[in-house]
C-alpha positions in Angstrom: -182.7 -62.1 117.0 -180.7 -63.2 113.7 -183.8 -64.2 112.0 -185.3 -61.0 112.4 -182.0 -59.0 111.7 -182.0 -60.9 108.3 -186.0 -59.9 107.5 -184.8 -56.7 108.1 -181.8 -56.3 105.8 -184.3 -58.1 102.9 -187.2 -55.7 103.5 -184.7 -52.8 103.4 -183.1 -54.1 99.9 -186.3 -54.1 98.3 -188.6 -51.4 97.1 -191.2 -53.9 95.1 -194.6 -54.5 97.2 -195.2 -57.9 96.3 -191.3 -58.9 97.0 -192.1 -57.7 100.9 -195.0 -59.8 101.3 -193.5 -62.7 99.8 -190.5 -61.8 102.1 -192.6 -61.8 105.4 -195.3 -64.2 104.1 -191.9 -66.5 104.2 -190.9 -65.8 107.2 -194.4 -66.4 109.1 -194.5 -69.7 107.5 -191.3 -70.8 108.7 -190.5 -69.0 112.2 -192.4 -70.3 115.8 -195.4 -68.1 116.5 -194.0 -66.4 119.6 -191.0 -65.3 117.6 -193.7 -64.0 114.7 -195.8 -62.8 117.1 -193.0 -60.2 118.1 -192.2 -59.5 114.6 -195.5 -59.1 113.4 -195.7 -56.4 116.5 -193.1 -54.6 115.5 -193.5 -54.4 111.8 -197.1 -53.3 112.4 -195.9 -49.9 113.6 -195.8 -50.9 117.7 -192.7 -50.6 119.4 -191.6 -50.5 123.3 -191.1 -47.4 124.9 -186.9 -46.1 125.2 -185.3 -47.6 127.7 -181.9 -45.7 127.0 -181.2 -42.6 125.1 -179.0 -42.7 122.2 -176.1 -40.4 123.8 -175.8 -42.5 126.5 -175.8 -45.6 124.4 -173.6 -44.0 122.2 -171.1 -42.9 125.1 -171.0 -46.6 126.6 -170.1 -47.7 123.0 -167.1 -45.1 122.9 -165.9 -46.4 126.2 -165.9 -49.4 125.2 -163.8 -49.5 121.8 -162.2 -46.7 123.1 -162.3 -44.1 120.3 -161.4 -40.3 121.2 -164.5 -37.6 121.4 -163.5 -35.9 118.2 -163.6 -39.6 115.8 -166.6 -40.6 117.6 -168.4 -36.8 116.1 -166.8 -37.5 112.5 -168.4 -40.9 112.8 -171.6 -40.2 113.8 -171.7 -37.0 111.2 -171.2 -39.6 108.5 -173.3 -42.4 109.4 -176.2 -40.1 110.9 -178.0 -42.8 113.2 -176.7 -44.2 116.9 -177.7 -47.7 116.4 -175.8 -47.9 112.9 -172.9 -46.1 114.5 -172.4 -48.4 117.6 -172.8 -51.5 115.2 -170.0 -50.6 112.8 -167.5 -49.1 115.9 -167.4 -52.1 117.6 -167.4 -54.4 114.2 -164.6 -52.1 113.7 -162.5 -51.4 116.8 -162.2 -53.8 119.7 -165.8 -55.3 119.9 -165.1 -56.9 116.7 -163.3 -59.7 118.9 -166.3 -61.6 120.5 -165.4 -63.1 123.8 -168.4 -64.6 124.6 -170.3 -67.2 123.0 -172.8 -65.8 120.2 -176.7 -65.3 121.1 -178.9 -67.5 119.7 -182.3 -66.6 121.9 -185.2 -65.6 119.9 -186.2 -62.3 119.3 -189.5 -63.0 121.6 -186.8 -64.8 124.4 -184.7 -61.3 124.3 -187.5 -59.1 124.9 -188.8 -60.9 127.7 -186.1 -62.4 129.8 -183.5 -59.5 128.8 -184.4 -56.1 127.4 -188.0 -55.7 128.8 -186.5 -56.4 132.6 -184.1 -53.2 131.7 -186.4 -51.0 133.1 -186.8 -51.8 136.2 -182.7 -51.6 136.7 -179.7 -48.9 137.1 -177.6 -47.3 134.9 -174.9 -49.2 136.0 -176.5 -52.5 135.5 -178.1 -51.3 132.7 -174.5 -51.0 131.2 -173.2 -53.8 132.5 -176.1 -55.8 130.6 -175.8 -54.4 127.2 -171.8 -54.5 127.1 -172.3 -58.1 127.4 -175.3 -58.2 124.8 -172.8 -56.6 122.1 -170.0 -59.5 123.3 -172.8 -62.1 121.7 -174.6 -60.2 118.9 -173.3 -60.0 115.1 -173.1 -56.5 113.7 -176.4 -56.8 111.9 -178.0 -58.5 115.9 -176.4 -55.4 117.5 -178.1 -53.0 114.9 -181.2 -53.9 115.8 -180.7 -54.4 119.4 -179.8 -50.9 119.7 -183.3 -49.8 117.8 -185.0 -51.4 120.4 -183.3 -49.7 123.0 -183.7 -46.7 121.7 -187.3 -47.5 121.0 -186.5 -46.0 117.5 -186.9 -49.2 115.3 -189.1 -48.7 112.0 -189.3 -51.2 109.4 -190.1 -49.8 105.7 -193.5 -51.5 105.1 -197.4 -50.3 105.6 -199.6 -52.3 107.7 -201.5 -53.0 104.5 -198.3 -54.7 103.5 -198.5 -56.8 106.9 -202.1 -57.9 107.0 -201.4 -59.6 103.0 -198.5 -61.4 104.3 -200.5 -62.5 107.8 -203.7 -63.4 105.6 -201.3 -65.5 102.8 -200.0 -67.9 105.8 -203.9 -68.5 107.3 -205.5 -68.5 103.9 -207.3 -65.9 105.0 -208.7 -62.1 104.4 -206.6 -59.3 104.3 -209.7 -57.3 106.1 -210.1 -60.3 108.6 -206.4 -59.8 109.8 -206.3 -56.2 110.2 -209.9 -56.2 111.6 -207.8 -58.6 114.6 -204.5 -56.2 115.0 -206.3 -53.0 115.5 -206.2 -51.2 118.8 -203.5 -52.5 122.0 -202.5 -56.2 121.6 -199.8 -58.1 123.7 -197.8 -60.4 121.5 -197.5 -64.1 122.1 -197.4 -67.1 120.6 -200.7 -67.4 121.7 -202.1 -64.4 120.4 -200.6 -65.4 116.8 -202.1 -68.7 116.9 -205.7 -67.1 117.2 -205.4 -64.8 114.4 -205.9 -68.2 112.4 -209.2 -68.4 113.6 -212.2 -69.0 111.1 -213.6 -65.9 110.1 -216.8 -66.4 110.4 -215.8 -65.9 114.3 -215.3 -62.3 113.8 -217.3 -61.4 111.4 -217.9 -58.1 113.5 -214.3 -57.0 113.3 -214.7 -57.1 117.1 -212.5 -59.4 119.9 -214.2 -60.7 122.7 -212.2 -58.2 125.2 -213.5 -54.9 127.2 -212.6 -52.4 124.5 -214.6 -51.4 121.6 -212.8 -51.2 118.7 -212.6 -49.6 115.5 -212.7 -51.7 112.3 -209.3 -50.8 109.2 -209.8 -47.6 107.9 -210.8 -46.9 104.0 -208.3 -44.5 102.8 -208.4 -42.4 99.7 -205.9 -42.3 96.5 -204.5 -39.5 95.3 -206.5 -38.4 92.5 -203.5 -38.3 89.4 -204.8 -37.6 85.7 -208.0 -36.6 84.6 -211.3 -37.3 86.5 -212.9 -37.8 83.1 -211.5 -41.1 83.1 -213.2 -42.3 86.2 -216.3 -41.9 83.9 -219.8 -40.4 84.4 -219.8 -38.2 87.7 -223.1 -39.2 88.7 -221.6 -42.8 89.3 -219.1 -40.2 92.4 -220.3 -38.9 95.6 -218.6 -35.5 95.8 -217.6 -33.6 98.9 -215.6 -31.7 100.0 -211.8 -32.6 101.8 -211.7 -31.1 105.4 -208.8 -31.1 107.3 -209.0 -32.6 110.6 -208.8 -35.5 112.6 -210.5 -38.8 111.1 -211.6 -41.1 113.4 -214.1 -43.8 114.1 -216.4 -43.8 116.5 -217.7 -47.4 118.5 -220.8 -47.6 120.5 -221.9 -50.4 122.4 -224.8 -50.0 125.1 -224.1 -47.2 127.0 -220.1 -47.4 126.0 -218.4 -45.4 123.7 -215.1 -44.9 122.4 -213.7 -42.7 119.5 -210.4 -43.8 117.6 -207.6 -42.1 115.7 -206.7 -43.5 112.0 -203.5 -44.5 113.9 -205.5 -46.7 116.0 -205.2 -44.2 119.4 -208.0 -44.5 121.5 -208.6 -40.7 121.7 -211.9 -40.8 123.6 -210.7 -38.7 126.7 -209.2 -36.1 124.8 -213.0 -35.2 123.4 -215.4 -35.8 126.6 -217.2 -33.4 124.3 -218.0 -35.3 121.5 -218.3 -38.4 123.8 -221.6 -36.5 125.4 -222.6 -35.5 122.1 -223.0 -39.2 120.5 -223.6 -41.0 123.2 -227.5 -40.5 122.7 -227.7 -41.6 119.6 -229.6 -44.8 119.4 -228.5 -48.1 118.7 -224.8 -49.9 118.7 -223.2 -48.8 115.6 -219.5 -48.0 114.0 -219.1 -44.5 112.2 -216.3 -43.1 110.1 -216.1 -39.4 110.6 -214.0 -36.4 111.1 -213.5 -34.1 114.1 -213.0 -30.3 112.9 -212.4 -27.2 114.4 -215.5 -25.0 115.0 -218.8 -25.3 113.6 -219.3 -28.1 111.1 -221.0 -26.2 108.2 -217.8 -24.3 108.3 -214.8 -25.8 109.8 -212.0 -24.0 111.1 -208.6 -24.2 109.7 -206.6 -27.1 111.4 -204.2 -25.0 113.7 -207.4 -24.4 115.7 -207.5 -28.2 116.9 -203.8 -28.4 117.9 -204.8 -26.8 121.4 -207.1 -30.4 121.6 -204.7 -32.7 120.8 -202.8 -34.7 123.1 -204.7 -33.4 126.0 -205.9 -36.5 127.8 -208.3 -34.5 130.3 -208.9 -31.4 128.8 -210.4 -28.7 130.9 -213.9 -27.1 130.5 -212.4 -23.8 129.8 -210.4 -25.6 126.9 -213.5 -27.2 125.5 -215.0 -24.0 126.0 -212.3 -22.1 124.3 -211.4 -24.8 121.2 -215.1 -26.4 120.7 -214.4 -29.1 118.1 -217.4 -30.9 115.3 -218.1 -34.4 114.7 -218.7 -34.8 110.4 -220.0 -37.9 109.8 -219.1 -39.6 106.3 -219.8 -43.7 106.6 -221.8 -46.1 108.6 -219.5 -49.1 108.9 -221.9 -51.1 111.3 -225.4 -51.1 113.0 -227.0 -53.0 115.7 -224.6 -56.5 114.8 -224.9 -56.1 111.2 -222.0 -55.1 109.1 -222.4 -52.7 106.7 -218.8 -52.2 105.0 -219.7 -54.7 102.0 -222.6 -52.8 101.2 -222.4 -49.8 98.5 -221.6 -46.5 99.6 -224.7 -45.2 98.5 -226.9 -48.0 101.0 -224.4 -46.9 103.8 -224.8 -43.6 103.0 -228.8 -44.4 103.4 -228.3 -45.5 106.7 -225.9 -43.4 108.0 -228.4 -40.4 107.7 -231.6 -42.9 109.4 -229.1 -43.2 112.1 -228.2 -39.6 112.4 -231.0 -37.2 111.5 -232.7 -36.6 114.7 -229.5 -35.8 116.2 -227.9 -33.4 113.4 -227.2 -30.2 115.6 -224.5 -27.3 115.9 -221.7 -29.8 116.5 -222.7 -32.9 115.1 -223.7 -33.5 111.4 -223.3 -35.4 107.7 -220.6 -34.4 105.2 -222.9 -32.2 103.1 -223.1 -33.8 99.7 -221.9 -31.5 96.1 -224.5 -31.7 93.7 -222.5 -31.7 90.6 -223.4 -32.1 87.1 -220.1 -32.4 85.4 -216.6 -32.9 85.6 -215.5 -29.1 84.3 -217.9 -27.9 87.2 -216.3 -30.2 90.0 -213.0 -28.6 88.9 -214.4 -25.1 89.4 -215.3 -25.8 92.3 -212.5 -27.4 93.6 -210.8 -24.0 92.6 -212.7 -22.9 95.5 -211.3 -24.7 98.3 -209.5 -22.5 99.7 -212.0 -19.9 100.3 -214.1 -22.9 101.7 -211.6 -23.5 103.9 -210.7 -27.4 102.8 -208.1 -29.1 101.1 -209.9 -29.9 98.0 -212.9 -32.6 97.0 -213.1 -36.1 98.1 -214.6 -38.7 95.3 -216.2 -41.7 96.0 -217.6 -44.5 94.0 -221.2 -44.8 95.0 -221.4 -48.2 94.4 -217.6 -49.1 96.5 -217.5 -51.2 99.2 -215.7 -49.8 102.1 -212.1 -51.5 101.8 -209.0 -51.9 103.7 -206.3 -49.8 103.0 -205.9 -47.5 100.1 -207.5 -49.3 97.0 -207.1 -47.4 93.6 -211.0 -46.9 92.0 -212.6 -46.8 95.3 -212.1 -43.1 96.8 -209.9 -40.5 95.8 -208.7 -37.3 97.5 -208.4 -34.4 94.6 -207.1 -31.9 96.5 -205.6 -28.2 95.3 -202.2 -27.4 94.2 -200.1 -26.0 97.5 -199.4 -22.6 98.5 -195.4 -22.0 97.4 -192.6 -19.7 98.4 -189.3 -19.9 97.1 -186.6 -20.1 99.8 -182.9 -20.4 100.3 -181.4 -23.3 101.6 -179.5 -22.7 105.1 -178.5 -25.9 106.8 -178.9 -29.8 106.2 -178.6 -33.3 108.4 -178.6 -36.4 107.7 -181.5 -38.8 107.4 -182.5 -42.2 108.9 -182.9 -45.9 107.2 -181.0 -45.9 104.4 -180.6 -42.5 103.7 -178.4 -42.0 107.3 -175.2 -41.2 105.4 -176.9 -38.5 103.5 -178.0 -34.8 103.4 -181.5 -35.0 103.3 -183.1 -33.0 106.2 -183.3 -29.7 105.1 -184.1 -25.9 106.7 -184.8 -23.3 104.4 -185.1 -19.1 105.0 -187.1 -16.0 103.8 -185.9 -12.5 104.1 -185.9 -10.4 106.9 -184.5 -7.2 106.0 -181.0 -7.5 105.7 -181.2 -11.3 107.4 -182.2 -14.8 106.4 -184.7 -16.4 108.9 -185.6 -20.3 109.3 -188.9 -20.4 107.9 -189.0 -24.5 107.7 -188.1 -27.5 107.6 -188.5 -30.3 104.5 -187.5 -33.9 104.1 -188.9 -34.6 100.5 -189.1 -33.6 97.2 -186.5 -34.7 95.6 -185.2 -37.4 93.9 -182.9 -39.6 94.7 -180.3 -38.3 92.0 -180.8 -34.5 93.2 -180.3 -35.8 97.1 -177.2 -37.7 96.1 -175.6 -33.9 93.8 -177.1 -31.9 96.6 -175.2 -34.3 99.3 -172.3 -33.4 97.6 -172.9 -29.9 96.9 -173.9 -29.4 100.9 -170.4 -31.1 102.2 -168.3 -28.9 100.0 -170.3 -25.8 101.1 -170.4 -26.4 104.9 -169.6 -22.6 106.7 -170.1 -24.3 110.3 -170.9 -27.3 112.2 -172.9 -28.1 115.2 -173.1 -31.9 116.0 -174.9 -33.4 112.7 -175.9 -30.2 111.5 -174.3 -28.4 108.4 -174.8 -24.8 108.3 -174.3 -24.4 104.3 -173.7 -21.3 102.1 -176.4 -19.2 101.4 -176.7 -20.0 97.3 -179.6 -22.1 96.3 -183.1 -21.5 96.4 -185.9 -23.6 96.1 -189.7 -23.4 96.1 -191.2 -24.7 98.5 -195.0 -26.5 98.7 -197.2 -26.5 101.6 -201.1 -27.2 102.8 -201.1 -24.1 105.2 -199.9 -21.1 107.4 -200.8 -20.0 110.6 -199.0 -17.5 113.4 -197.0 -19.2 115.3 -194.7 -18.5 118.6 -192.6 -21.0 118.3 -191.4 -20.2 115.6 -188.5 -17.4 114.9 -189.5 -16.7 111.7 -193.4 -15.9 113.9 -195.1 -18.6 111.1 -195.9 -22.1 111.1 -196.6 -23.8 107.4 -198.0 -27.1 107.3 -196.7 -30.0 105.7 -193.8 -28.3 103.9 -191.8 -30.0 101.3 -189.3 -29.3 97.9 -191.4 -28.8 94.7 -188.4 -27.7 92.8 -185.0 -25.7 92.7 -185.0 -22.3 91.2 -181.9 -21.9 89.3 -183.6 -19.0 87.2 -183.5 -17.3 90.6 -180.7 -15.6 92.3 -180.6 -16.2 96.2 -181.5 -12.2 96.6 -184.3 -12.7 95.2 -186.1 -15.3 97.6 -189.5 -14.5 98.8 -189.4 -11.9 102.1 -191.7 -11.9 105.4 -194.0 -9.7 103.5 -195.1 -12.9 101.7 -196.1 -15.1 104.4 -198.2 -12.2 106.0 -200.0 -11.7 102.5 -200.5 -15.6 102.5 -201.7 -15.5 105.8 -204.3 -12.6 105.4 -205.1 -14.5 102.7 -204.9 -17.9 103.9 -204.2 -18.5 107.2 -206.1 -19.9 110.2 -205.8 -16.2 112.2 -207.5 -14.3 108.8 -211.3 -14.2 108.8 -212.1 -16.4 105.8 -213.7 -14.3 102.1 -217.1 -15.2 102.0 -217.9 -18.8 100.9 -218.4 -19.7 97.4 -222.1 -21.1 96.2 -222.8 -23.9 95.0 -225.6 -26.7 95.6 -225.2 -29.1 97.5 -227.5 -31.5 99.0 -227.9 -32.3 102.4 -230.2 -33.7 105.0 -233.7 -32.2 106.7 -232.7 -30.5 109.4 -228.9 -29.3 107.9 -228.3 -25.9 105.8 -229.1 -25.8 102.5 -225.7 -25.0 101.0 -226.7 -22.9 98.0 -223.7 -22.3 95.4 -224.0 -20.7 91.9 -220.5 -21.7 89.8 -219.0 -18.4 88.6 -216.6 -15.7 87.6 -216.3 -13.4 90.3 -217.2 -16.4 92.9 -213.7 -17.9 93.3 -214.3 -20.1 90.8 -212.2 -18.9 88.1 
């Protein structure tokens, strides 16, 4: 447990990429595989379920050192985060005194024999348990204990980050590694000890288990400058940026399964799509995208949240919420991996394997015939009347990477929709930022009355958290548990992808993926944007509006899909 309590204090201490992968590459090299085998689980992004909430961990703590209600509230307003809380009360009160002799199991040896068993026991034994854990653990041990408890533990690094530091140890691949983690695993020292394997074993990107699974996903850069500077556009396959789910699909025989980007096996949630693909011939791996609707014309992404998370959807849901699958890359066909190839020979097969199968719900990401770089930014203008988030760029000649590799694909996407709101309440944050400010809710005007329109956690930097921390605590009006209700004096704008009707919502809107773009300070809080402006932006806008007519341009596409005919323009959204 100490040796993974210390990789987490260094990971948090640094924000330099190549510092964390020397940092873990380290620690593989030097810890036993079943205790890196755990590790490596948990800093890939797995975690066990909770087996105790945080109030009642919290409580037990209190009971234990012995602090009144009210201190234990101040306390936890100013640290923000249970498991940080009960590892500094009892480092401060009467837990500091250890009375029993300290831990030294591995973290592998405390899941299994101690914290696993948990769930399976009482509240009272449950108790019982963990007051002796604390008696043994050092405050940084306890910390972490308490994250796995609480099944909140999250370790600041990407998977990407992972798979270098994994592939440094076995002189191996980055792609090889994360080929070998994706989908459920079980860790062991076992399991670690085969990720060493030669690669020529798994060439596939597939284990020798039941499931079919998908291979890393390619992701795209966010496009920052000028595209001039990524030279001639006919060397870039254009299309346009849809927003929906991506995924991979597997097939095998007669088995298919269809996976998330987060590696969730999502196949019962789209039966659907499942009957849909199954026919096509041949074992092959696809990257794609499920959309809303009709393919030539996705609907806006508020239509698929009826289909998520529904493991057995009913027919009159399917019926009701019909979803698209868009195919964009052939990763693999018939044994033969296709992911080193250039995106233009992928792109080749992909529409062999597809054509006699393009229909209503299943087609090829149309691509945008474009002849320079002033037209793809007209027509990028357009995206919103399309109904998509901008253009996706893709070097024709790219190999399809691991990860999100600058040069390879980029994701231009349009500026956000923006109100400006004022600032009505703040909590703190997690990690590192758990003694600050820095979840915030923002209001519009409703007549007279300021209504929560949403919720942001970034934007800022860290200067303007740490003056608008101080600004929040010296403006409180109310309290309720961590949450400040503040003065109503600032405004900001604020950015988002989308707006759609929403019931759940007291303001009656929903806007997706909020966040700060700036403060007004030219603006006085009266003159914050109204409700009026989120019902223009959602006749405008919104997934409930019927959508303008769609822009023209060429694009070209596949026999058998529509001809997509567009004609750049004034007075065609493109200007």
């Amino acid at each position: 447990m100490q040796a993974f309590a210390i990789l987490f204090e260094q990971l948090d201490q640094t924000t330099a990429t190549n510092e964390k992968v020397r940092i873990m590459t380290e620690f593989f090299r030097h810890q036993d595989p079943d205790t890196s085998a755990w590790v490596l689980f948990f800093l890939s992004g797995q975690r066990p379920k909770q087996i105790v909430g945080s109030t009642k961990l919290r409580r037990w703590a209190q009971e234990k050192v012995g602090y009144p209600d009210w201190l234990m509230e101040e306390s936890y307003a100013a640290v923000g985060d249970t498991a940080e809380l009960i590892a500094l009360v009892l480092a401060a009160g009467e837990g500091a005194v250890k009375h029993a002799p300290l831990s030294r199991l591995s973290l592998g040896e405390w899941m299994v024999q101690r914290i696993l068993p948990l769930a399976g026991m009482d509240d009272q034994a449950r108790r019982s348990n963990i007051l002796a854990w604390w008696e043994e653990l050092e405050t940084n041990e306890t910390f972490i204990l308490n994250k796995l408890l609480t099944g909140s533990l999250r370790v600041g690094v990407s998977e990407t980050l992972v798979y270098r530091a994994v592939a440094a140890v076995f002189s191996l691949s980055p792609a090889v590694i994360a080929s070998r983690l994706v989908g459920t695993w079980q860790p062991s020292a076992e399991f670690f000890l085969r990720l060493s394997a030669p690669a020529e074993e798994t060439q596939t990107g597939q284990r020798s288990d039941e499931t079919l699974l998908p291979l890393p996903f390619c992701l795209a850069a966010p496009m920052e400058g000028d595209p001039e500077e990524l030279g001639d556009i006919s060397n870039w396959q254009c299309e346009w940026k849809w927003d929906g789910i991506r995924c991979q699909v597997v097939k095998s025989g007669s088995r298919l399964e269809i996976w998330s980007r987060g590696e969730e096996r999502i196949t019962s949630s789209f039966p659907d799509l499942s009957r849909l693909l199954s026919p096509v011939s041949g074992d092959w791996v696809i990257d794609g995208e499920i959309v809303a609707g009709d393919w030539h014309r996705p609907d806006a992404f508020q239509s698929l949240q009826r289909r998520l998370n529904r493991k057995n959807p009913s027919l009159a849901l399917i019926a009701s919420s019909p979803v698209s699958f868009l195919a964009y890359d052939l990763l693999q066909a018939d044994g033969r991996s296709w992911r080193h190839h250039p995106l233009a020979e992928r792109r080749a097969m992909l529409e062999r394997t597809l054509h006699p199968y393009i229909g209503e719900r299943l087609g090829i990401s149309p691509l945008l015939a474009l002849s320079s770089w002033e037209q793809a930014r007209l027509l990028r203008e357009t995206s919103r009347v399309e109904g998509a988030e901008g253009l996706m760029l893709k070097a024709k000649d790219s190999e399809y990477v691991t990860g999100r590799k600058r040069g390879v694909w980029f994701k231009w996407k349009i500026d956000p929709l923006a109100i400006d709101a004022v600032l009505t309440a703040a909590q703190p944050g997690t990690g590192r930022r758990a003694s600050l400010y820095t979840d915030y809710t923002f209001a519009v005007w409703a007549g007279d009355s300021l209504i929560t329109v949403a919720k942001a956690y970034s934007g800022l930097t860290d200067e303007e958290i740490r003056e608008l921390d101080g600004w929040i605590r010296k403006h409180t009006r109310e309290r309720f548990g961590p949450v400040r209700m503040v003065e109503a004096r600032r405004v900001f704008e604020i950015g988002f992808e989308g707006i759609s009707r929403s019931d759940r919502h007291k303001s009656g809107f929903a806007l997706r993926f909020p966040r700060i773009l700036r403060e007004r300070t030219d603006k006085r809080v009266e003159d914050a944007d109204h409700v009026a402006t989120l019902e223009t932006l959602l006749a405008s806008f919104g997934s409930s509006a019927g959508r303008p007519g769609r822009a023209r341009a060429r694009a070209e596409s596949l026999p058998g899909q529509e001809q997509l005919q567009f004609e750049l323009g004034a007075g065609d959204g493109g200007s």
